[in-house]
C-alpha positions as CSV (number, residue, x, y, z in Angstrom):
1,X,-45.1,49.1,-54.0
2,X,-46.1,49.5,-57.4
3,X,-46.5,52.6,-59.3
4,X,-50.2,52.4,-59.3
5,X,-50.3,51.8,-55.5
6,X,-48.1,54.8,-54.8
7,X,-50.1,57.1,-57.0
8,X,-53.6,56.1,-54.8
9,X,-51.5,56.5,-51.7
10,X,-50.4,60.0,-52.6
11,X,-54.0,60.8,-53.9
12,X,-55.4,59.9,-50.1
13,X,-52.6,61.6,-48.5
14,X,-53.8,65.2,-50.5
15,X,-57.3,64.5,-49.9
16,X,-56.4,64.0,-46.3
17,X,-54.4,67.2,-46.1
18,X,-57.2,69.1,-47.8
19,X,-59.6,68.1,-45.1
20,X,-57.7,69.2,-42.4
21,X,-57.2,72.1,-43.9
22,X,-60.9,73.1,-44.7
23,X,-61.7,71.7,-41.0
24,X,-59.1,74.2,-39.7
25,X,-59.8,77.4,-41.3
26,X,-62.7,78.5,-39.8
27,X,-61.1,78.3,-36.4
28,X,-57.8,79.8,-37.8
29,X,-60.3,82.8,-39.4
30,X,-62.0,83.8,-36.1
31,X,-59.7,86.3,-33.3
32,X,-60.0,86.2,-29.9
33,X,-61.5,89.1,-28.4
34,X,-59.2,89.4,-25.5
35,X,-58.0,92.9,-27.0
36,X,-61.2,94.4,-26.2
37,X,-61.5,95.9,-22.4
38,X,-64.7,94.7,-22.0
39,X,-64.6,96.2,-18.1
40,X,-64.6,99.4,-19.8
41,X,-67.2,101.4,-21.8
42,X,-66.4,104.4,-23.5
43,X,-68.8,106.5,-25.5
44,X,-68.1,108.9,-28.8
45,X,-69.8,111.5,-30.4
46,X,-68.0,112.0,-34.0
47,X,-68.9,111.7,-37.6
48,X,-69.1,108.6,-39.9
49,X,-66.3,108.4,-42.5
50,X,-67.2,105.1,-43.8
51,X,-69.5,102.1,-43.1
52,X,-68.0,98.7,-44.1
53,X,-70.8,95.9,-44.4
54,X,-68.3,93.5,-44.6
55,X,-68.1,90.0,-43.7
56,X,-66.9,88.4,-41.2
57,X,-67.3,91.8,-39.4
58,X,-68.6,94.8,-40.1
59,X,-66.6,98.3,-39.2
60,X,-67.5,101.5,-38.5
61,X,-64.6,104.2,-39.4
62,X,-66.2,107.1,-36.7
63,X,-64.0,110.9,-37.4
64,X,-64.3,111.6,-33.4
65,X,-62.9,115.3,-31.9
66,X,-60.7,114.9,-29.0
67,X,-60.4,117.3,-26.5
68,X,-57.8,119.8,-28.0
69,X,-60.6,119.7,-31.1
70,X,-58.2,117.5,-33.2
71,X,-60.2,114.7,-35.0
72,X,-59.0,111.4,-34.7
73,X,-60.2,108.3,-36.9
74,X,-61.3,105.4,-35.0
75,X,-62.1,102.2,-35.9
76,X,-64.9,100.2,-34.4
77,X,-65.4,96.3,-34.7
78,X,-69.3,94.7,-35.2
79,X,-70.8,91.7,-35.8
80,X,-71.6,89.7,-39.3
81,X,-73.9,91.8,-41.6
82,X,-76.0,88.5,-41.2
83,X,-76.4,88.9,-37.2
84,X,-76.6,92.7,-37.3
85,X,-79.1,92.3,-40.3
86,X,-81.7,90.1,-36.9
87,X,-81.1,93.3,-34.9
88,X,-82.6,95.4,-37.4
89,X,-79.4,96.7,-39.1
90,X,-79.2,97.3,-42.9
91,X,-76.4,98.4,-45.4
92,X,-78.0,101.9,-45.3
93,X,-78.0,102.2,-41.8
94,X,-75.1,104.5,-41.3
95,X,-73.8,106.9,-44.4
96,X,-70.6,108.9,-44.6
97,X,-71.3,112.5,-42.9
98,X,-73.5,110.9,-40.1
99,X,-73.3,113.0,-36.2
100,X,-74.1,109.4,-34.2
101,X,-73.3,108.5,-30.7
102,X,-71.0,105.0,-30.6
103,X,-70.4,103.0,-27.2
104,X,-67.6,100.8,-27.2
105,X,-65.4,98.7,-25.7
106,X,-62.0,100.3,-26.0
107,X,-58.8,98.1,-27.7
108,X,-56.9,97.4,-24.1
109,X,-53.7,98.8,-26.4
110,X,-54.9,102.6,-25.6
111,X,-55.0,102.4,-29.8
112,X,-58.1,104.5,-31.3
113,X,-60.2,101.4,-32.3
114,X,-63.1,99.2,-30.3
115,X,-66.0,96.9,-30.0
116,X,-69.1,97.5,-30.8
117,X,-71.9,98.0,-28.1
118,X,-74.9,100.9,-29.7
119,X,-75.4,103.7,-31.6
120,X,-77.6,106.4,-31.6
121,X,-78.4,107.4,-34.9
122,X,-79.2,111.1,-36.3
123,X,-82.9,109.8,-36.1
124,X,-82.9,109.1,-32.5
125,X,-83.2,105.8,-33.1
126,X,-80.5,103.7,-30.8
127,X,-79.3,100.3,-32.2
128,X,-77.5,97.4,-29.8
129,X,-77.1,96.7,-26.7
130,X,-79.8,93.5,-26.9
131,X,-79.0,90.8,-24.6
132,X,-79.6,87.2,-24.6
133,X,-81.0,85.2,-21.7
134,X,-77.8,84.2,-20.3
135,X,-77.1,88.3,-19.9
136,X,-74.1,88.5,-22.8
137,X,-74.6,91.1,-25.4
138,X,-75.5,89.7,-28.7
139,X,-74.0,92.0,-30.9
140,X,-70.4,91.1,-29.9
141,X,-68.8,88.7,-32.4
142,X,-68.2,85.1,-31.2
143,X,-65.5,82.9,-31.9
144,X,-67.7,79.5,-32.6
């Protein structure tokens, strides 16, 4: 091969590489969800400490008492600001200093943590739980 040839060969080999790559990282980017007990619903009454509009999820960090009065942080997983922004969500929605009611599904680990299923808000107001025609829940993250 000449010097010229090699130098096209290695181009396409790169561009190649850098397609499979950008084809793969979306898939490589998105979790399972088989942490979550999704048998299992647990509800908490606490306090928000932070609420992270964040993409690809967004978190809420909920400052929850346990039953010896100790408060413990947990961490609760949502959908994309985009998805929760169709259910009527916005950045605003929760503050720091917030008294809400969260349902979750608890991390099958026994670790402080879940995902997502409503809130009630200081308002009254109660956010999730919407489900699509097949029965899921739509606020629960998908892998696609």
């Amino acid at each position: 091969m000449k010097g010229h040839d090699v130098t096209n060969w290695q181009s396409l080999l790169r561009a190649g590489a850098l397609v499979v790559a950008a084809v793969a990282a979306p898939a490589i980017a998105h979790h399972s969800f088989a942490m979550f007990d999704q048998t299992k619903t647990v509800s908490l009454k606490g306090t928000v400490a932070e609420f992270q509009w964040t993409n690809p999820h967004a978190w809420i960090e909920l400052d929850v008492p346990n039953a010896r009065g100790v408060v413990e942080r947990w961490s609760i997983e949502l959908n994309s600001p985009n998805n929760l922004t169709r259910q009527g969500w916005r950045r605003s929605t929760l503050k720091p200093g917030d008294k809400v009611t969260v349902t979750i599904n608890p991390l099958r680990d026994g670790k402080k943590g879940g995902l997502f299923n409503t809130v009630l808000l200081p308002d009254g107001k109660r956010l999730g739980g919407e489900r699509a025609s097949d029965g899921k829940a739509i606020n629960v993250p998908t892998a696609n």
